[in-house]
N, CA, C and O atoms as a GROMACS GRO file, in nm:
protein
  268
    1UNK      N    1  -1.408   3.725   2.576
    1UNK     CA    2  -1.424   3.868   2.561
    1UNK      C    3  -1.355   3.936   2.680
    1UNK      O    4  -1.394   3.913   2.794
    2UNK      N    5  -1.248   4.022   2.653
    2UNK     CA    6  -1.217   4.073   2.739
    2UNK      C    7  -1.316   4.239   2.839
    2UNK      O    8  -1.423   4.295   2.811
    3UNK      N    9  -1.238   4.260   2.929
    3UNK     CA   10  -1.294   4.366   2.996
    3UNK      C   11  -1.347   4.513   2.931
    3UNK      O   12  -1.441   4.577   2.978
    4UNK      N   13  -1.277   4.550   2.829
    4UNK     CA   14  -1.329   4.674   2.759
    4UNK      C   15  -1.391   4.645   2.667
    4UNK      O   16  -1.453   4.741   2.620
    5UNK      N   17  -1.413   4.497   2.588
    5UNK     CA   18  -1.518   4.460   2.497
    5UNK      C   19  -1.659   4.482   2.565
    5UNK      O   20  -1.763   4.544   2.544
    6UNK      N   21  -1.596   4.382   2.672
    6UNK     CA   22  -1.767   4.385   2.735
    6UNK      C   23  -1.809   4.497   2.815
    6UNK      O   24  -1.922   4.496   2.862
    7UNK      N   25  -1.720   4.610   2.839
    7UNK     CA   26  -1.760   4.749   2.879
    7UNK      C   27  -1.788   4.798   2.766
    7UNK      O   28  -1.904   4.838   2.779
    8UNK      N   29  -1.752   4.822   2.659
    8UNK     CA   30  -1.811   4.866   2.575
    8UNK      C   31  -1.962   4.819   2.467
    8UNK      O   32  -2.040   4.876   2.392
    9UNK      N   33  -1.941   4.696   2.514
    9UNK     CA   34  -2.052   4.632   2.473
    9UNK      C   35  -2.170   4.680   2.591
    9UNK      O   36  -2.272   4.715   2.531
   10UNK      N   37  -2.177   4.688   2.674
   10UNK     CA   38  -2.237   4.752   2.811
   10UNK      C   39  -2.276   4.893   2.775
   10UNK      O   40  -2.399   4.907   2.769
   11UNK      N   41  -2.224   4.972   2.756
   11UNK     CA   42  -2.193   5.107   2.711
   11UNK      C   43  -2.303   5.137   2.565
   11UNK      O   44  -2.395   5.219   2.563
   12UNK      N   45  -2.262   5.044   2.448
   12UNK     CA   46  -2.395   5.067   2.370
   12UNK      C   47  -2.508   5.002   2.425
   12UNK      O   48  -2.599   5.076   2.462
   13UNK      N   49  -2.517   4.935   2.433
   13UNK     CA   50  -2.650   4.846   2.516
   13UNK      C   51  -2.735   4.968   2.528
   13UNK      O   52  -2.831   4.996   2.456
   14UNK      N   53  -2.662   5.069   2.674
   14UNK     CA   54  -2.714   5.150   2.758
   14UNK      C   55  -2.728   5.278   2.628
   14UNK      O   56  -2.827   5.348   2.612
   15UNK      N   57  -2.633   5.282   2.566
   15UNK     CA   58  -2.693   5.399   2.478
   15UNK      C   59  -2.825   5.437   2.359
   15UNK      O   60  -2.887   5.533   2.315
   16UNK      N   61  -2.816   5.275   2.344
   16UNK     CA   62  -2.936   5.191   2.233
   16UNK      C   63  -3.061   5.215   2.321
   16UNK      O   64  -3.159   5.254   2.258
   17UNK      N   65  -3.077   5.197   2.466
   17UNK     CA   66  -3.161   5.233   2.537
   17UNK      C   67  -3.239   5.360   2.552
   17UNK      O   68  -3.353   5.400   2.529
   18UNK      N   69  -3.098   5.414   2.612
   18UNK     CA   70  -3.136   5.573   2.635
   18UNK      C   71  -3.220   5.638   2.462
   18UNK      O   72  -3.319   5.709   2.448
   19UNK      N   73  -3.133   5.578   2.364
   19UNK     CA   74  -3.274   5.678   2.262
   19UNK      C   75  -3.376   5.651   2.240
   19UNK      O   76  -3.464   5.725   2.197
   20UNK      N   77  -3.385   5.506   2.273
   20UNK     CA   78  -3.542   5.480   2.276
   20UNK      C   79  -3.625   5.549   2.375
   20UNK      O   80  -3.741   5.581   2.352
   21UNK      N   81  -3.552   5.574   2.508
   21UNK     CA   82  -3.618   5.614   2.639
   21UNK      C   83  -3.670   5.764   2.587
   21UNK      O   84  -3.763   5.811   2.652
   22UNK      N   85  -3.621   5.836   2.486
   22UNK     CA   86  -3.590   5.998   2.473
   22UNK      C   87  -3.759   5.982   2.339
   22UNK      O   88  -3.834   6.070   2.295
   23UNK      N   89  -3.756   5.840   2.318
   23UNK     CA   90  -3.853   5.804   2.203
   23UNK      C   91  -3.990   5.816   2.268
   23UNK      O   92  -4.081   5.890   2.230
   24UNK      N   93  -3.992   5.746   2.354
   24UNK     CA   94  -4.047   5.652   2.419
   24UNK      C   95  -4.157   5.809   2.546
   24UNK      O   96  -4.120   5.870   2.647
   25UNK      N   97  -4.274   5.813   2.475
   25UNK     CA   98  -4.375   5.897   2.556
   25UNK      C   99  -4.414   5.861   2.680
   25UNK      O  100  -4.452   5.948   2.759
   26UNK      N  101  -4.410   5.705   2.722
   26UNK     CA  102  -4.503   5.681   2.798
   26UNK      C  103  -4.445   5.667   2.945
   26UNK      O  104  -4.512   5.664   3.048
   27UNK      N  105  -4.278   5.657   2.929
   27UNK     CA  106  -4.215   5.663   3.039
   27UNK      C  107  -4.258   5.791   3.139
   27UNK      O  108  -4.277   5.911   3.118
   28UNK      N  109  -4.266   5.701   3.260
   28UNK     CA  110  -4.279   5.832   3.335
   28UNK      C  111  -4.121   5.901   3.397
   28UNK      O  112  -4.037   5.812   3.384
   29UNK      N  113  -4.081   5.978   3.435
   29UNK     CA  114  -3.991   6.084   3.511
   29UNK      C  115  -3.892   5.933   3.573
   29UNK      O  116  -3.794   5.895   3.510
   30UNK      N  117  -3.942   5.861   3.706
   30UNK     CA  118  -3.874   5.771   3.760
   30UNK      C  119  -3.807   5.686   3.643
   30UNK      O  120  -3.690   5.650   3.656
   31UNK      N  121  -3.873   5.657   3.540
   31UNK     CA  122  -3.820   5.556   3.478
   31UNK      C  123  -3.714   5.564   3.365
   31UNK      O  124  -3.617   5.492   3.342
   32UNK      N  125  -3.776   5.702   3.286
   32UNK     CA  126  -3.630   5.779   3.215
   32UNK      C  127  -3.512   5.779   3.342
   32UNK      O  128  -3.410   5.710   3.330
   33UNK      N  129  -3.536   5.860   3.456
   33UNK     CA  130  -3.408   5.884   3.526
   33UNK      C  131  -3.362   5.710   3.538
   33UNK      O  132  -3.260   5.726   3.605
   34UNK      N  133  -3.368   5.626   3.527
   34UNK     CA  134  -3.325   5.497   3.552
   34UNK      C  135  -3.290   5.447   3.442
   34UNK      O  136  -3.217   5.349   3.451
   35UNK      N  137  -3.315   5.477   3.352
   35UNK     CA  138  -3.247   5.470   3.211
   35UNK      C  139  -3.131   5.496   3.194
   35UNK      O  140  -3.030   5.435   3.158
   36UNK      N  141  -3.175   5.656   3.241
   36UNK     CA  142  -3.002   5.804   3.255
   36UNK      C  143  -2.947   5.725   3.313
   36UNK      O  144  -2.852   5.680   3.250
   37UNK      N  145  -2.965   5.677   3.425
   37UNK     CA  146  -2.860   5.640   3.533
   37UNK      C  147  -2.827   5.554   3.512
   37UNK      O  148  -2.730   5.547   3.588
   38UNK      N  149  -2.831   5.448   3.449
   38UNK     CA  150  -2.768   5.296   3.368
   38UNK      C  151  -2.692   5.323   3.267
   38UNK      O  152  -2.604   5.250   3.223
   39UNK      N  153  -2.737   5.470   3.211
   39UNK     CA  154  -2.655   5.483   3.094
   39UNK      C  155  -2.501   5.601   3.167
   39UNK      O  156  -2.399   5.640   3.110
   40UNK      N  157  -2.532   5.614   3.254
   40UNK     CA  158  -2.364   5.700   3.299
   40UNK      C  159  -2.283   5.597   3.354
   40UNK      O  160  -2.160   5.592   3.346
   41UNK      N  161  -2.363   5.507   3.413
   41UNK     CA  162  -2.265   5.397   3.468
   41UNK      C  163  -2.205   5.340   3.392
   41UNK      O  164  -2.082   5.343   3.395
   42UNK      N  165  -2.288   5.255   3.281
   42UNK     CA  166  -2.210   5.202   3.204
   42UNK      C  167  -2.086   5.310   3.095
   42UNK      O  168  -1.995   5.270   3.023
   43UNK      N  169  -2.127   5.439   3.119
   43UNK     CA  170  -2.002   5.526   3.033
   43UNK      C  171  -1.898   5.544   3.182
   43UNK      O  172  -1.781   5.570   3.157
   44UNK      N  173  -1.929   5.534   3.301
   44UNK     CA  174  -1.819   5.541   3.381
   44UNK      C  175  -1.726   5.398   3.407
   44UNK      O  176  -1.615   5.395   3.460
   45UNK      N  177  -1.804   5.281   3.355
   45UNK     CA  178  -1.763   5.176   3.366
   45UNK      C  179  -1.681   5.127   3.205
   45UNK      O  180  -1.605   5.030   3.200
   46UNK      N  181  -1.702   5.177   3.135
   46UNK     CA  182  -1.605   5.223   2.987
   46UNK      C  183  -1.534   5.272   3.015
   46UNK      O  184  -1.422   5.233   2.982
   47UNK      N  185  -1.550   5.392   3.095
   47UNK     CA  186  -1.408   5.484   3.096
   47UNK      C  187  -1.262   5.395   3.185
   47UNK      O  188  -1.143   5.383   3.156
   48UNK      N  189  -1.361   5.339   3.320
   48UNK     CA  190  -1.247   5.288   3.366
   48UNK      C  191  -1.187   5.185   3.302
   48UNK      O  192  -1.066   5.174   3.325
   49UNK      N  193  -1.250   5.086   3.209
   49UNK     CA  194  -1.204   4.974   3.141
   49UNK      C  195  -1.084   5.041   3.071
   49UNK      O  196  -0.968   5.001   3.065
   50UNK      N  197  -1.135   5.140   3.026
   50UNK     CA  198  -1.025   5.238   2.914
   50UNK      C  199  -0.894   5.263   3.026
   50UNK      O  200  -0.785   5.248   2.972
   51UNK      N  201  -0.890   5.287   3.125
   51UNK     CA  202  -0.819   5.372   3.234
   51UNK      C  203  -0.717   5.193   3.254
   51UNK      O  204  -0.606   5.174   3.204
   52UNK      N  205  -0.772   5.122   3.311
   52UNK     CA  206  -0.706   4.984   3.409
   52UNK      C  207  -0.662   4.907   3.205
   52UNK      O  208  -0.628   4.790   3.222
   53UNK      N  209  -0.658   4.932   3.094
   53UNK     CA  210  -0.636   4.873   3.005
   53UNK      C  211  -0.509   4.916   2.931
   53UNK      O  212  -0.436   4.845   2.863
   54UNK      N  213  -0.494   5.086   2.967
   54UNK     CA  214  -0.382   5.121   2.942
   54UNK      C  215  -0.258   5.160   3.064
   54UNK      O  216  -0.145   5.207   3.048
   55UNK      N  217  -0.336   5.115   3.196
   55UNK     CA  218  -0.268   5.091   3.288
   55UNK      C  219  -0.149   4.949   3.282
   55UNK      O  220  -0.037   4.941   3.333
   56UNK      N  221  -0.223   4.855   3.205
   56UNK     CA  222  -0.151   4.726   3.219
   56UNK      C  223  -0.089   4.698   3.098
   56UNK      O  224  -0.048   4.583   3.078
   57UNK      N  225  -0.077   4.779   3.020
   57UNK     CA  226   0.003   4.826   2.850
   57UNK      C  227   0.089   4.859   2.927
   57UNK      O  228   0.174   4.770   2.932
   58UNK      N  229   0.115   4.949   2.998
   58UNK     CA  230   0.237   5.038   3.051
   58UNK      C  231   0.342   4.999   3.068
   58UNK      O  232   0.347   4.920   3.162
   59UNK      N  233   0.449   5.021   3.011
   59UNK     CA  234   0.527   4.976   3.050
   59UNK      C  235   0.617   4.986   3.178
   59UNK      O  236   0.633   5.100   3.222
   60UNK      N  237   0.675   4.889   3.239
   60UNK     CA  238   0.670   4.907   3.341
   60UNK      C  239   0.814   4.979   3.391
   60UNK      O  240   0.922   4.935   3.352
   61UNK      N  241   0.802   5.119   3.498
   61UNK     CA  242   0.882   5.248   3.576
   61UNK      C  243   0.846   5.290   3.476
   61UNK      O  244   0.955   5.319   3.426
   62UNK      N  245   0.748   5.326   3.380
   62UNK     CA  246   0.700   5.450   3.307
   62UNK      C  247   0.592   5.478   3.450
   62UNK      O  248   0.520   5.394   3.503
   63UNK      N  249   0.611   5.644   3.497
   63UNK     CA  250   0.514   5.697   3.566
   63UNK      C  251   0.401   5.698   3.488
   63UNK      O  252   0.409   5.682   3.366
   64UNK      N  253   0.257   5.722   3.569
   64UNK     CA  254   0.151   5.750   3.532
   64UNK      C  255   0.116   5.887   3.543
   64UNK      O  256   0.122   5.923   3.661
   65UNK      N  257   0.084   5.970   3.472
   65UNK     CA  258   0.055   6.108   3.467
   65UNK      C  259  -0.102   6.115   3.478
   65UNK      O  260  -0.149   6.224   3.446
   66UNK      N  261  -0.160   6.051   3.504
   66UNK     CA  262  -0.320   6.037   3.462
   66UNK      C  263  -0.439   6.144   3.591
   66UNK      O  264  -0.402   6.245   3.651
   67UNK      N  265  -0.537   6.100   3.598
   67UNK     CA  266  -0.580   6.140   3.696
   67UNK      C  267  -0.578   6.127   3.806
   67UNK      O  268  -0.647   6.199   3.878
   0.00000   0.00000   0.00000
C-alpha cells in the first residue's frame, strides 16, 4: 500500500470516528476535542500525501506553482 492509500485510509478511519464522536453523548469536551484533533491531522496528513504524490508525477524542470 502505498503512501496516499494509507493516508487516505487514515483519513476515513478518523472521519468514521468523528461521527460517531458527534453520536456519541457520553463523551466529555476533552475527549471529542481528541477525536477533532486526530481527525485534522489525519486530513492534513492526506493533504500532504496528495501534495509529495503529485510532486513526484512531475515531470521533471516543470516548475511548481503550488503553495
Amino acid at each position: 500500500m502505498n503512501t496516499l492509500d494509507a493516508a487516505r485510509n487514515n483519513l476515513t478511519y478518523a472521519a468514521n470516528r468523528l461521527t460517531a464522536a458527534h453520536q456519541d453523548l457520553t463523551l466529555t469536551p476533552d475527549e471529542f476535542d481528541a477525536v477533532l484533533n486526530d481527525y485534522q491531522l489525519a486530513t492534513r496528513a492526506y493533504h500532504l500525501a496528495i501534495r509529495a504524490t503529485n510532486l513526484a508525477l512531475r515531470p521533471q524542470g516543470v516548475p511548481h506553482r503550488g503553495l
